[in-house]
N, C-alpha and C positions, 0 to 999 in steps of 0.2 A: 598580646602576651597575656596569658591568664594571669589569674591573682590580683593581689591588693593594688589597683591604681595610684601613683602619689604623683605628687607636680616632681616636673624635673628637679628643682634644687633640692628635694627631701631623697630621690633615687639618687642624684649625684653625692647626696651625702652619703648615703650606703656604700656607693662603689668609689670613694673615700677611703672606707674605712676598712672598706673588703681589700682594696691596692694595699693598706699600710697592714694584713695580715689580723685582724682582729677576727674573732670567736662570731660566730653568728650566736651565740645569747646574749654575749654583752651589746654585741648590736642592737639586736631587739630590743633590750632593756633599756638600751640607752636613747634608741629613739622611739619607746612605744608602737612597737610593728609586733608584729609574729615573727615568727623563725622562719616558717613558711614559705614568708615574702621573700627575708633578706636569704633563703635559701634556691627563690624563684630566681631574685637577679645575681645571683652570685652562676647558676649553669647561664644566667642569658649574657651575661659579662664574658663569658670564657668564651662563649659560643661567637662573639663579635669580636674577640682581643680588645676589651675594653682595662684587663685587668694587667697587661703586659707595660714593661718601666718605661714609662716617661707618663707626661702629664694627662689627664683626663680630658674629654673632650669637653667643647665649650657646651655652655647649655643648648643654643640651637644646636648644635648639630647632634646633639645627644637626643634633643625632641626628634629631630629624625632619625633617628637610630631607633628609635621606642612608638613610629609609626606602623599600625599593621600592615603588611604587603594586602594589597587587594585583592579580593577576591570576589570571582564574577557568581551569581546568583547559581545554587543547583537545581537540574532539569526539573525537580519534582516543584520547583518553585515558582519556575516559570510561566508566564501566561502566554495559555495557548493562543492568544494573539499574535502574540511578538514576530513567529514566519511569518504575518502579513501583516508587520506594522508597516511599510512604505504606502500599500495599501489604503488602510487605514487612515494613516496620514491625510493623504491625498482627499480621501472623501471628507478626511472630518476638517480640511481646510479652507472644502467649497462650502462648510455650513450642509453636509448632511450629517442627520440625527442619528442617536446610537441606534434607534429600532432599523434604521431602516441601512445603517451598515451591515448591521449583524445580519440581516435579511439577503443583502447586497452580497456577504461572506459563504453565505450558505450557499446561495445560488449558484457562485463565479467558482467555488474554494470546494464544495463538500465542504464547508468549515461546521466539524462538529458539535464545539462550545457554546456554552449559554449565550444568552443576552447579558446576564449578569458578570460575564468574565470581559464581552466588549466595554460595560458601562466601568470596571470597576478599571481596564485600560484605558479609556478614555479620563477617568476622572485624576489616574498618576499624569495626564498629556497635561493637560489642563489644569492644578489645581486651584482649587477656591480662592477668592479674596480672604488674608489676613486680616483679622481682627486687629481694628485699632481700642489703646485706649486716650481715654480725654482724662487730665487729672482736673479737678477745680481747685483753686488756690480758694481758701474759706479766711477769712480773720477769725482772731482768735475771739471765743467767748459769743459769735456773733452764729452758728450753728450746731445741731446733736443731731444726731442720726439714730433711730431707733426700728431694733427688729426684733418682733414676739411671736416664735412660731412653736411648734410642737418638738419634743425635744425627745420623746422617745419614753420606755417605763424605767420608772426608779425609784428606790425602798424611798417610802414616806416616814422619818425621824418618829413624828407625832404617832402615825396612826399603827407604824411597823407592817404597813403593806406595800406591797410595789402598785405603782397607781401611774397614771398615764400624766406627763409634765408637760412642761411649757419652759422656754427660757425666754429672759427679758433681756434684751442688750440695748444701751446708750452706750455710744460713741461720740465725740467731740469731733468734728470735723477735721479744725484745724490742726490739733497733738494727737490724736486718733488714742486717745486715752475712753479705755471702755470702763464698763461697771452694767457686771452680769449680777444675775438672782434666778436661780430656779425656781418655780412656783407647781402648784397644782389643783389649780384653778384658773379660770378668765375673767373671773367678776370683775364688775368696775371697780368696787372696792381694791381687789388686789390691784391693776390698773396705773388707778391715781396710788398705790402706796410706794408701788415700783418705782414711779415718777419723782415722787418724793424723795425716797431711798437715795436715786440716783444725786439728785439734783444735792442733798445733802452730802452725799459722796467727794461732788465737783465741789462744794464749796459754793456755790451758783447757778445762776438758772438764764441757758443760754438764750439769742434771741429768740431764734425761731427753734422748733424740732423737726424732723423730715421722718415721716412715718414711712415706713418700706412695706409697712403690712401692718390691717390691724381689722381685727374682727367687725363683723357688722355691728353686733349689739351696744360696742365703743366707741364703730364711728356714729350709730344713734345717737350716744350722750354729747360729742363734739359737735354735732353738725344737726340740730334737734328739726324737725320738719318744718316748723314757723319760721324756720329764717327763711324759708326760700315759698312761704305761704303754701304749702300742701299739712296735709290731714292725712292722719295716718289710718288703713283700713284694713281689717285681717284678710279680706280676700286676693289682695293683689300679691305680685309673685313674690315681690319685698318685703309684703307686708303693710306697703305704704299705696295710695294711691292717689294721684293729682287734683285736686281741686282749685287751685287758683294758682296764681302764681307763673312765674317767667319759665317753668320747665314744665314741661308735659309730665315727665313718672321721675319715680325717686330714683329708679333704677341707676339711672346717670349719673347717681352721688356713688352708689356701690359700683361702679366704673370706675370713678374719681376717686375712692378709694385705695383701687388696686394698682392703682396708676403712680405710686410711689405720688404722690403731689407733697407739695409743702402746706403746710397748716401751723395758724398759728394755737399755741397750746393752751393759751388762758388762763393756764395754774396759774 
């Protein structure tokens, strides 16, 4: 039924107060609907003898009553597979591939259709694995979650230009209590001030932080090339290039960067 959708008990109350002869304004007003609405079910009430004397029906049976009748797909919607989905079936059961059905159709069928109308049948036969998620249970005060990405243009207060931004978000794991800042800059300055901002925000400075992303030239300042004994050199692709130490190239810190890893923050 077109129009405003409501849970059964909000429409039962309509046809309520439609049985007991009341004005479809005061309706409306009295239950914040439109006229509209209570003028949609008031023909689809007449239409079912919902509004004849005795009692209303219960809510199930009223939820079906307010079920749409089915309707089967129209021809213009249809895939031109579906005359030889038994077909179809049959091959895609023994483990043949879409290229080699749709080849299979053409040859057996004159089947005129793409390859791309077999695959896009075969992937309603078959759908994908569902996405699971995993929640992590955090204690409190014991993790922050931080994401600093580019945030699009917006008028700069100070300078009264629109200039390209960045937003900073800390989240708390445990109460998912955020503390955002726009910024329009990346210096490490702004940085550690965000950092700061936040952590005065919280009242506290959680154990660890979980960076979800964070520019090279910051993860430079966290993670400095003498810890891990390389030497940094303008020619290499990073910038850094290996001279000693337990990893061949720095490259595999800017991997471990992107990699959402945990780090501890050192403020």
């Amino acid at each position: 039924m077109a129009g405003r959708r409501s849970p059964v008990t909000d429409i039962r109350e309509i046809l309520r107060r439609l049985q007991l002869g009341e004005p479809d304004r005061r309706i409306a007003r009295d239950l914040s609907i439109s006229r509209n609405t209570v003028a949609h079910y008031r023909v689809w009430a007449a239409r079912h003898g919902v509004l004849l004397d005795g009692p209303l029906p219960d809510p199930a049976t009223l939820a079906r009553l307010l079920e749409p009748a089915p309707t089967g797909r129209p021809a213009h919607e249809q895939s031109r597979v579906e005359p030889l989905r038994e077909r179809v079936l049959a091959l895609h059961e023994r483990g043949v591939e879409g290229q080699a059905i749709w080849q299979l159709l053409v040859e057996e069928h004159g089947f005129t259709g793409s390859y791309s109308s077999v695959k896009r049948f075969l992937r309603r036969l078959t759908p994908g694995p569902s996405r699971a998620t995993l929640r992590l249970e955090v204690p409190p005060g014991d993790e922050a979650q931080v994401d600093f990405g580019f945030a699009g243009q917006f008028l700069d207060p100070e300078s009264g230009r629109v200039r390209r931004a960045w937003v900073f978000v800390m989240t708390l794991s445990c109460s998912r209590h955020q503390y955002a800042e726009l910024v329009f800059d990346q210096t490490i300055a702004t940085w550690l001030r965000l950092h700061r901002a936040a952590f005065e925000f919280f009242g506290g400075v959680p154990r660890r932080v979980v960076l979800e992303y964070v520019a090279r030239h910051i993860f430079e300042l966290m993670c400095p090339p003498s810890l891990c004994g390389l030497r940094a050199q303008p020619d290499d692709w990073l910038g850094w290039t290996a001279r000693a130490g337990p990893h061949n190239r720095q490259r595999e810190f800017s991997h471990a960067s992107k990699d959402s890893s945990v780090r501890q923050t050192g403020f």
